[in-house]
TORKOL-4160 file (C-alpha; in steps of 0.2 Angstrom, whole numbers, padded with zeros to 4 digits, m for minus):
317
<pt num="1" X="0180" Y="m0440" Z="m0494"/>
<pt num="2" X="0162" Y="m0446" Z="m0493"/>
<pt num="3" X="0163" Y="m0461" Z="m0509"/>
<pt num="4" X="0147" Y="m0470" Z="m0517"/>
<pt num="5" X="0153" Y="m0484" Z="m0526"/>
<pt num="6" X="0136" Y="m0493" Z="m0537"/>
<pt num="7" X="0142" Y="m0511" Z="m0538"/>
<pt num="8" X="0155" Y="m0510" Z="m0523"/>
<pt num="9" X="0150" Y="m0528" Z="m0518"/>
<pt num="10" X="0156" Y="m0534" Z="m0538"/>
<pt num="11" X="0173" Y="m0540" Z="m0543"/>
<pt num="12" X="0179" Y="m0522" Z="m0549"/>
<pt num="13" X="0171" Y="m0512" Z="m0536"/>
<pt num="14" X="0174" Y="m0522" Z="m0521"/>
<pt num="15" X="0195" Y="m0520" Z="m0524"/>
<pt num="16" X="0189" Y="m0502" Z="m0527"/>
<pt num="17" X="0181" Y="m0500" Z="m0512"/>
<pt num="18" X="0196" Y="m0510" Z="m0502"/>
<pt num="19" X="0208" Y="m0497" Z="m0507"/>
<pt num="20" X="0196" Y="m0481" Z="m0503"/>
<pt num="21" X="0195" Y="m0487" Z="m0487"/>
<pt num="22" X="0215" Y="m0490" Z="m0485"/>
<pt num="23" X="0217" Y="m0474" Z="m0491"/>
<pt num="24" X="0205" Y="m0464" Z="m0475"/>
<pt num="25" X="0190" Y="m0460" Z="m0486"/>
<pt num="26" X="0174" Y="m0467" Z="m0480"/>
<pt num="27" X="0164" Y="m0479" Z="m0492"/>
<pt num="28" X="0146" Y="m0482" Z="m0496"/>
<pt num="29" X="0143" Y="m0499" Z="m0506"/>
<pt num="30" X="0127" Y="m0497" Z="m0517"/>
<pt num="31" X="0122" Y="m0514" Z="m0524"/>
<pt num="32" X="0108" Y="m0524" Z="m0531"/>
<pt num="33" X="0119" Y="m0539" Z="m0528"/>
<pt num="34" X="0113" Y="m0549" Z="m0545"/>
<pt num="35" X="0132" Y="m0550" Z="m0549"/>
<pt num="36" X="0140" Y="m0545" Z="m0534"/>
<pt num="37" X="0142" Y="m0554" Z="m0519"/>
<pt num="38" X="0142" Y="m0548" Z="m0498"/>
<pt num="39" X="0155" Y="m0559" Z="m0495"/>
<pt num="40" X="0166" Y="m0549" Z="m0507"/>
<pt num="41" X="0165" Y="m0532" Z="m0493"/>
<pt num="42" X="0162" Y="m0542" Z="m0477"/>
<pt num="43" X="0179" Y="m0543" Z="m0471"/>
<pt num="44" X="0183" Y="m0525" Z="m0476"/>
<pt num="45" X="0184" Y="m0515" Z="m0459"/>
<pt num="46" X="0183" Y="m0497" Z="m0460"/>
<pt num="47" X="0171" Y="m0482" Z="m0461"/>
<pt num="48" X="0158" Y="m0496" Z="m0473"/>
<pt num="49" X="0140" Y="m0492" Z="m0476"/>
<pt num="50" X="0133" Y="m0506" Z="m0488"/>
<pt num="51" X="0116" Y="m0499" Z="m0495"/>
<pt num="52" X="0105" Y="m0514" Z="m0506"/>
<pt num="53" X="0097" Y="m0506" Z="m0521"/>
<pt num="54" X="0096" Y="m0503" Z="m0539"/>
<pt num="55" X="0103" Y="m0491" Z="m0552"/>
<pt num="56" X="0088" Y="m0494" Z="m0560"/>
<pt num="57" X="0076" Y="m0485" Z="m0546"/>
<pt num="58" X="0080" Y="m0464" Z="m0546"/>
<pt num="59" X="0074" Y="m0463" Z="m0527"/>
<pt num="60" X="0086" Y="m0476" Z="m0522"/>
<pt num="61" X="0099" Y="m0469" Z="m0528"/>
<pt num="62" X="0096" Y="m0450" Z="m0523"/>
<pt num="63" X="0097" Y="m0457" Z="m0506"/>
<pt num="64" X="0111" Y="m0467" Z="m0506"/>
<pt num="65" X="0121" Y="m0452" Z="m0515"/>
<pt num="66" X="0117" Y="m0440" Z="m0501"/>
<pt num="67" X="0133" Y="m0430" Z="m0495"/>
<pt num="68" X="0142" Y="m0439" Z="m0509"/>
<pt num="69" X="0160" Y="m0431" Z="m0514"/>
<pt num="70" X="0164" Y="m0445" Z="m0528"/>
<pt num="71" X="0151" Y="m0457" Z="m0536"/>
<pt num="72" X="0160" Y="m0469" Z="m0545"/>
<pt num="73" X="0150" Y="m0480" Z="m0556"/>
<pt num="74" X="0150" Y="m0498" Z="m0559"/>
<pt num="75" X="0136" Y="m0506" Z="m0558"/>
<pt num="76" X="0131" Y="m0511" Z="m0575"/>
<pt num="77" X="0124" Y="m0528" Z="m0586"/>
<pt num="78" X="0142" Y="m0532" Z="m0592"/>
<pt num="79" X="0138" Y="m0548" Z="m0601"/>
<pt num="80" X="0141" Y="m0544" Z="m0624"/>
<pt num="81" X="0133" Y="m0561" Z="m0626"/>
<pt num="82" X="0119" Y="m0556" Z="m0613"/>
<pt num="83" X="0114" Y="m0538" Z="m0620"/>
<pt num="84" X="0113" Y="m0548" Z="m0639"/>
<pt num="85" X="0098" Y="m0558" Z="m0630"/>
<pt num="86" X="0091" Y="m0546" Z="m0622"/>
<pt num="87" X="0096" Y="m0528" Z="m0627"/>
<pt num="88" X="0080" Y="m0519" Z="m0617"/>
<pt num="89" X="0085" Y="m0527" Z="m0603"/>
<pt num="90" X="0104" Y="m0521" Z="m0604"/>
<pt num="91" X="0097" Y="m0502" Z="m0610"/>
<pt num="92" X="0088" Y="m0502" Z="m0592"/>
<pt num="93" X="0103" Y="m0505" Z="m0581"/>
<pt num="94" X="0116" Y="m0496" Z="m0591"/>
<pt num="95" X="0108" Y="m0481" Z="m0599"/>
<pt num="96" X="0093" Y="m0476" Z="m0588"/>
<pt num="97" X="0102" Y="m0482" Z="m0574"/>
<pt num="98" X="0117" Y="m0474" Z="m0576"/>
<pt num="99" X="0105" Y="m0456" Z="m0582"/>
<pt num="100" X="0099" Y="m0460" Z="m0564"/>
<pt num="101" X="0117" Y="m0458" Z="m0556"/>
<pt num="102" X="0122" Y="m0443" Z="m0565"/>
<pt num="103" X="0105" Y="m0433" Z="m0559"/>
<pt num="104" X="0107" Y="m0439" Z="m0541"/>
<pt num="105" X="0127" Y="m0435" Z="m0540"/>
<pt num="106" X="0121" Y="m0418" Z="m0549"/>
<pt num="107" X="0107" Y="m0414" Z="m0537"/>
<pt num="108" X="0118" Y="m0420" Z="m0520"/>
<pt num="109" X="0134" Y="m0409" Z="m0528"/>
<pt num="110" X="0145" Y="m0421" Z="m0527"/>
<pt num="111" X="0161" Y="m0416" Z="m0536"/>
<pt num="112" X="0165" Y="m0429" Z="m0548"/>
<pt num="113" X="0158" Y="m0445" Z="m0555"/>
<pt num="114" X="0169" Y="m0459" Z="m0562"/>
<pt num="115" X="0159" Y="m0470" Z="m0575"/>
<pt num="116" X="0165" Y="m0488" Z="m0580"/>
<pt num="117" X="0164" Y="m0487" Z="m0600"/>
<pt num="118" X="0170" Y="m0501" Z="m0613"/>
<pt num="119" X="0182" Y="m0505" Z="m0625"/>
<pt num="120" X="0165" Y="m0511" Z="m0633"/>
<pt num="121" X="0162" Y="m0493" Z="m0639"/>
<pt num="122" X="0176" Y="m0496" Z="m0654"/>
<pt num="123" X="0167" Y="m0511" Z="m0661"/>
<pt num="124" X="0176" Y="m0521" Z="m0676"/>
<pt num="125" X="0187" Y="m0509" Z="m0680"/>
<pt num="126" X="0203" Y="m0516" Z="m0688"/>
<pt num="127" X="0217" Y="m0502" Z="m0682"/>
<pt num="128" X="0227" Y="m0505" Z="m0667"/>
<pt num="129" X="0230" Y="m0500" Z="m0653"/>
<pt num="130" X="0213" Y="m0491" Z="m0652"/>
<pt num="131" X="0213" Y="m0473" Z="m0648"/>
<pt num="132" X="0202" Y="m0460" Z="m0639"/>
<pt num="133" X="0200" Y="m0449" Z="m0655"/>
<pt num="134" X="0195" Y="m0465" Z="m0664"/>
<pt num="135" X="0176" Y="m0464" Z="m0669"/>
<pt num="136" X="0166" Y="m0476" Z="m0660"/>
<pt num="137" X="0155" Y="m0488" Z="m0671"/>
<pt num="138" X="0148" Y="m0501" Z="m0657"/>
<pt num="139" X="0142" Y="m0517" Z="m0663"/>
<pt num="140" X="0131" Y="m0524" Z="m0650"/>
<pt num="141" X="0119" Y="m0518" Z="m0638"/>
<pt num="142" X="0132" Y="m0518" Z="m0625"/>
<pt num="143" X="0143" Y="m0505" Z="m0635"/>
<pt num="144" X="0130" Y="m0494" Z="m0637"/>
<pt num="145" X="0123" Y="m0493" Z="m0620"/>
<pt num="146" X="0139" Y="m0490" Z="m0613"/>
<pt num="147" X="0143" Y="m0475" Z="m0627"/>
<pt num="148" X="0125" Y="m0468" Z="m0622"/>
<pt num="149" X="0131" Y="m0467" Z="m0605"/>
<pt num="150" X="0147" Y="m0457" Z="m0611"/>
<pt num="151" X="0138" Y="m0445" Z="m0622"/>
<pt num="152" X="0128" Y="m0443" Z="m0605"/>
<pt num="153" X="0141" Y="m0440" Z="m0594"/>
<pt num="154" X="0148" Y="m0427" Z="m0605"/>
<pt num="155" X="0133" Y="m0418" Z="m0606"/>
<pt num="156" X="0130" Y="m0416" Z="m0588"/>
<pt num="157" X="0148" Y="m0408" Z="m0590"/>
<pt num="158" X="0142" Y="m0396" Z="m0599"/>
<pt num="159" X="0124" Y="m0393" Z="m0597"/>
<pt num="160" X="0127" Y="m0394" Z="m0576"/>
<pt num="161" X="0142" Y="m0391" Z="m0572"/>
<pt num="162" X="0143" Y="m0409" Z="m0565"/>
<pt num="163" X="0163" Y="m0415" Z="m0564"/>
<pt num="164" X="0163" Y="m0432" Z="m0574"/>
<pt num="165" X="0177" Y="m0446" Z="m0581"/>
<pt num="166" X="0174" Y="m0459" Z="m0591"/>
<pt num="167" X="0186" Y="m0475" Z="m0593"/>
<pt num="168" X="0185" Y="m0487" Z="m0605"/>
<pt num="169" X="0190" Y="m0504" Z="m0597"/>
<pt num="170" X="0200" Y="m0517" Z="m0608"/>
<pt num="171" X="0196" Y="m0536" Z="m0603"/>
<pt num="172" X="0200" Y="m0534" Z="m0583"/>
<pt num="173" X="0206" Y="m0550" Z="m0574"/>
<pt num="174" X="0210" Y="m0554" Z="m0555"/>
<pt num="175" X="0203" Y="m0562" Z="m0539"/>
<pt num="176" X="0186" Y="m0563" Z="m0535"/>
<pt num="177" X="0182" Y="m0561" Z="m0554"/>
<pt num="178" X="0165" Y="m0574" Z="m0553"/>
<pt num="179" X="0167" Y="m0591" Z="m0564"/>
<pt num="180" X="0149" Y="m0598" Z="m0559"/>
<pt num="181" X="0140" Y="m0586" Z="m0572"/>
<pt num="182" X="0141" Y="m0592" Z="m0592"/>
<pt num="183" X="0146" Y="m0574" Z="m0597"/>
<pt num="184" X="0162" Y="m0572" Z="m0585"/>
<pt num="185" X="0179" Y="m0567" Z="m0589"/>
<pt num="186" X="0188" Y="m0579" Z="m0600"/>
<pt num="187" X="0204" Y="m0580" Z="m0587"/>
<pt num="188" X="0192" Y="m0583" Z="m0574"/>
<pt num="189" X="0184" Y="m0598" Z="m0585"/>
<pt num="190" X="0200" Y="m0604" Z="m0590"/>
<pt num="191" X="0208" Y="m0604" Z="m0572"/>
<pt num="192" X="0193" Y="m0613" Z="m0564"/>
<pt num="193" X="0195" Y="m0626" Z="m0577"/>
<pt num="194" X="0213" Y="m0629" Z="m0575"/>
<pt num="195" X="0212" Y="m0631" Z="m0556"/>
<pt num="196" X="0196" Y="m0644" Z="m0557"/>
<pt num="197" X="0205" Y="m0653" Z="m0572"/>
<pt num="198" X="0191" Y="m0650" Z="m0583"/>
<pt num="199" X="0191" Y="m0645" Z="m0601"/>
<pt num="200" X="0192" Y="m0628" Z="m0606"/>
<pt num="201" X="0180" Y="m0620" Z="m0619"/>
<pt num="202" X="0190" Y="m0608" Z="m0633"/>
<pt num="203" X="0176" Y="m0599" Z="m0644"/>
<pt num="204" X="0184" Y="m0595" Z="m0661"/>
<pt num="205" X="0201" Y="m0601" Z="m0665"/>
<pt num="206" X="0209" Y="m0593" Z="m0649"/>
<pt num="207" X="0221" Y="m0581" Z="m0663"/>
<pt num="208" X="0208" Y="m0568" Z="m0657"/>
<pt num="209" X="0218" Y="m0555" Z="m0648"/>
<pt num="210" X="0215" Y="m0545" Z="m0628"/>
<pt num="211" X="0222" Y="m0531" Z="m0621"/>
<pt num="212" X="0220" Y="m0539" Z="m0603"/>
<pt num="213" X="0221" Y="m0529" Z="m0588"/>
<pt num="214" X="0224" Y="m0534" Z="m0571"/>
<pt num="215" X="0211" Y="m0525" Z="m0558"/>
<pt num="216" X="0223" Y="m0518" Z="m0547"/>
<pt num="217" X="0227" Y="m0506" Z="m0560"/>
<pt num="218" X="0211" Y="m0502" Z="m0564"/>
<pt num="219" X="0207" Y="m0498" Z="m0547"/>
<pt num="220" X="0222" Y="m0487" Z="m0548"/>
<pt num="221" X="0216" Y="m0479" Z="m0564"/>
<pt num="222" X="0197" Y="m0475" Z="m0555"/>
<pt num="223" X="0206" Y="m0468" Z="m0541"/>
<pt num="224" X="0216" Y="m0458" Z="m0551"/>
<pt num="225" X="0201" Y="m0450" Z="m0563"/>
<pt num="226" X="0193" Y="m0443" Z="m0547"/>
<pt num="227" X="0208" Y="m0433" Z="m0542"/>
<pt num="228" X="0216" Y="m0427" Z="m0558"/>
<pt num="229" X="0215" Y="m0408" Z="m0559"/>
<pt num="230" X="0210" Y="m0410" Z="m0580"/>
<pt num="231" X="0201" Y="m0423" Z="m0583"/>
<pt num="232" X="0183" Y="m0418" Z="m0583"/>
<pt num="233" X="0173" Y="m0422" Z="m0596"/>
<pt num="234" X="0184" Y="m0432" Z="m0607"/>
<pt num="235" X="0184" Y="m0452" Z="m0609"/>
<pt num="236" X="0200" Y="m0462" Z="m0605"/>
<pt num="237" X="0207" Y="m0478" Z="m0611"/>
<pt num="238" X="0212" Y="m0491" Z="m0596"/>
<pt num="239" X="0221" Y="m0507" Z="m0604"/>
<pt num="240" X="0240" Y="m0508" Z="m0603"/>
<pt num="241" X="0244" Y="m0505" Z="m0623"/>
<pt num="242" X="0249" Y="m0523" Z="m0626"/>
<pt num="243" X="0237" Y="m0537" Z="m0631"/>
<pt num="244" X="0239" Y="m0557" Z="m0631"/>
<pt num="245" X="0231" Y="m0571" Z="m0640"/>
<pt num="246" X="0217" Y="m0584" Z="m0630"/>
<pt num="247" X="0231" Y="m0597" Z="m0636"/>
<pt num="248" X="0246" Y="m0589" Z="m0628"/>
<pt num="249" X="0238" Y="m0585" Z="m0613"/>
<pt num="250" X="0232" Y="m0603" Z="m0612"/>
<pt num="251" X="0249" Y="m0608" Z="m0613"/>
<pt num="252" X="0257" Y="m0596" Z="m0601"/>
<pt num="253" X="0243" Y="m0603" Z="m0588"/>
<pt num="254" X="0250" Y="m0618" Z="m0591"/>
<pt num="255" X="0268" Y="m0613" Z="m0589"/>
<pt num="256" X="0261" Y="m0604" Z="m0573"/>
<pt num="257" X="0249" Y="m0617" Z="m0565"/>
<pt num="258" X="0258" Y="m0634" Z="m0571"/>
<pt num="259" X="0246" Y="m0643" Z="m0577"/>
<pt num="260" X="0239" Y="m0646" Z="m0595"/>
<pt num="261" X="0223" Y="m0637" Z="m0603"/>
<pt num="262" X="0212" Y="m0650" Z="m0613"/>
<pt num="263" X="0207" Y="m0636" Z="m0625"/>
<pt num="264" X="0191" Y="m0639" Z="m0633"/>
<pt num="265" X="0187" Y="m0624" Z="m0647"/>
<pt num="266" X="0168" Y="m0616" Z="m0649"/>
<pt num="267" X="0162" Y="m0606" Z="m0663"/>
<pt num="268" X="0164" Y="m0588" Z="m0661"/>
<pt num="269" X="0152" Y="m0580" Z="m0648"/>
<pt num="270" X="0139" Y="m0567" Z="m0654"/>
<pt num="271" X="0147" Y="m0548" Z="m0653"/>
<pt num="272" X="0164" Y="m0553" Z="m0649"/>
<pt num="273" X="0176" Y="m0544" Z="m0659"/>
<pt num="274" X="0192" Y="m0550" Z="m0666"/>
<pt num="275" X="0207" Y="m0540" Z="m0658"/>
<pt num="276" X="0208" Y="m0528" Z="m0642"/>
<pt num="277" X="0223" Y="m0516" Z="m0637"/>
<pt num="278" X="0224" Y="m0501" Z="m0631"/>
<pt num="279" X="0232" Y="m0484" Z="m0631"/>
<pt num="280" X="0234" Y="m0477" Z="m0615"/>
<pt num="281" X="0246" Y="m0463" Z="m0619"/>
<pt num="282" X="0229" Y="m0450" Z="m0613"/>
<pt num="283" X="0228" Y="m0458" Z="m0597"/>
<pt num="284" X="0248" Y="m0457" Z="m0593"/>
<pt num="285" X="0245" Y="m0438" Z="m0598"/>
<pt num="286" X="0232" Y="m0434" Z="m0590"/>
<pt num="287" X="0228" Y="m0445" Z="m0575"/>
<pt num="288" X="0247" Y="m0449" Z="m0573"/>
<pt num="289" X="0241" Y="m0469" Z="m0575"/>
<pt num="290" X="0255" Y="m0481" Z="m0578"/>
<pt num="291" X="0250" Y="m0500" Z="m0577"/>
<pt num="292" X="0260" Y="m0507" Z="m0561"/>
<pt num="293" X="0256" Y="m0525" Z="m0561"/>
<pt num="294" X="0262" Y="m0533" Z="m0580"/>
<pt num="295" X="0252" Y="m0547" Z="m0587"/>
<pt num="296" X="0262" Y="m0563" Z="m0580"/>
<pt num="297" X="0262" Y="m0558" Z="m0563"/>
<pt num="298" X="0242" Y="m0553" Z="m0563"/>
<pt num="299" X="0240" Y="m0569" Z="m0571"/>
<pt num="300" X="0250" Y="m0579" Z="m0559"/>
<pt num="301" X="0240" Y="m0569" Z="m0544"/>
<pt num="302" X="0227" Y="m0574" Z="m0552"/>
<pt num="303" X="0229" Y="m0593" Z="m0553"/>
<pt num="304" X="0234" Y="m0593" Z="m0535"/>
<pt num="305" X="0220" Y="m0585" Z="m0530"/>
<pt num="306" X="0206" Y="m0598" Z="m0539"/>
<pt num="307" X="0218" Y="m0614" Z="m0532"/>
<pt num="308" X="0216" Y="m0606" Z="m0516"/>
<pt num="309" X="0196" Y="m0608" Z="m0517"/>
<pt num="310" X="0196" Y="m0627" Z="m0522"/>
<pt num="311" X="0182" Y="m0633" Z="m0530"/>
<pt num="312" X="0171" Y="m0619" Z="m0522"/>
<pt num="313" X="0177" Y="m0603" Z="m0529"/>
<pt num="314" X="0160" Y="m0597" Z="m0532"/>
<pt num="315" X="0156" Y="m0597" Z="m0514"/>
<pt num="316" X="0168" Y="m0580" Z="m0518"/>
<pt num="317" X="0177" Y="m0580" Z="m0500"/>
């Protein structure tokens, strides 16, 4: 299979790409590189074609989609905290941008496109876990931009015929997630603290709640929504159905690295809700998805990774 991956040279889409590759298909990277990093698909040998260019620009896009059999889409502006200060910006990337993905894998006839949505689409909904048929009330301009891009996918299902999956990422975790940018993952964050013994920053009281996901099973879970026979057109949950607290993983990261954590707690972060755990029975049904790497083990992987890079991890090697 001939596979476009927008934001291939990022920390999802470069472990995504990794394991196209492994598997025989050939891979095109296409990548603006505002986030994601060369260093990150250097070293991958293989049928590789990295094309620089943004989701933003239609005839860039067309191009790099040529011949494509699966578009799987990832490039976005990921940051809640960032698409509260500048929601136009955030609307650009993820909506028209991903509008301009959909036309070009509709117009190269590809066979399926895979879009990266958000457990941001549920908002400050109080029930757990949270469920597909749960109506979505987004509360920042991150959650809407990336249920706009839903509603668009499933419309090109049915207005074009155009095969499309859409999987709503928890809080994903793993190596090569970049800590050099204020809006990173909090494991990330909390690992390059711990290794260069500097205090780490909790915003709330840290009794807020994550389902956190380690990326390996998300790649398996984008792999899986291109192949699975009955999955077109409907939106998937990707966490693993249970969910920790910022203090307790805090505290297994200590267990894990042995060293202390001089916790130093924030107030709350604009758009950040209070608890996140998923159901993922729809996924295990439909795109035979089971979560192969647990929380610990990802956690631990994790750690190892960020001590390996000393105190230059976001040189990203």
């Amino acid at each position: 299979m001939r596979c476009i991956v927008t934001g291939g040279a990022g920390f999802i889409g470069s472990h995504t790409v990794r394991e196209l590759i492994r598997r025989g298909h050939s891979v095109v990277v296409f990548d603006d590189f505002s986030s994601g990093h060369e260093e990150n698909v250097a070293k991958i040998s293989g049928p590789l074609e990295v094309r620089r260019g943004s989701v933003a620009d239609l005839d860039a896009v067309r191009e790099a989609c040529r011949g494509a059999n699966w578009v799987i889409h990832l490039a976005a502006q990921v940051s809640v905290p960032r698409s509260v200060k500048d929601p136009i910006e955030t609307n650009r990337i993820n909506v028209d941008g991903t509008l301009n993905v959909l036309v070009a894998a509709r117009d190269a006839k590809a066979t399926r496109v895979v879009l990266a949505s958000s457990c941001a689409v549920y908002g400050e909904s109080l029930e757990l876990p949270k469920s597909e048929s749960m109506t979505p009330v987004p509360i920042t301009p991150y959650g809407v931009s990336k249920l706009t891009a839903e509603l668009y996918a499933q419309v090109f299902t049915r207005a074009y015929g155009l095969e499309t999956v859409s999987l709503r990422y928890f809080n994903v975790f793993g190596p090569r997630q970049d800590a050099g940018s204020p809006y990173s993952g909090v494991l990330s964050v909390f690992c390059t603290a711990l290794r260069d013994g500097a205090p780490v920053t909790v915003y709330g009281d840290g009794e807020q709640s994550r389902d956190f996901i380690y990326v390996e099973n998300v790649v398996q879970a984008n792999l899986r929504a291109c192949e699975a026979p009955q999955a077109s057109g409907l939106v998937f949950n990707v966490g693993t159905g249970n969910s920790y607290t910022l203090n307790q993983t805090l505290k297994l990261l200590e267990k894990i690295s042995g060293r202390s954590a001089s916790a130093q707690y924030a107030p709350p972060r604009a758009g950040d809700i209070r608890d996140s755990q998923a159901d993922i029975a729809l996924a295990g049904q439909k795109l035979g998805y089971e979560p192969t790497v647990g929380f610990e083990d990802g956690l631990r992987r994790t750690w190892e990774w960020f001590k390996a890079q000393g105190k230059t991890a976001a040189s990203l090697t």
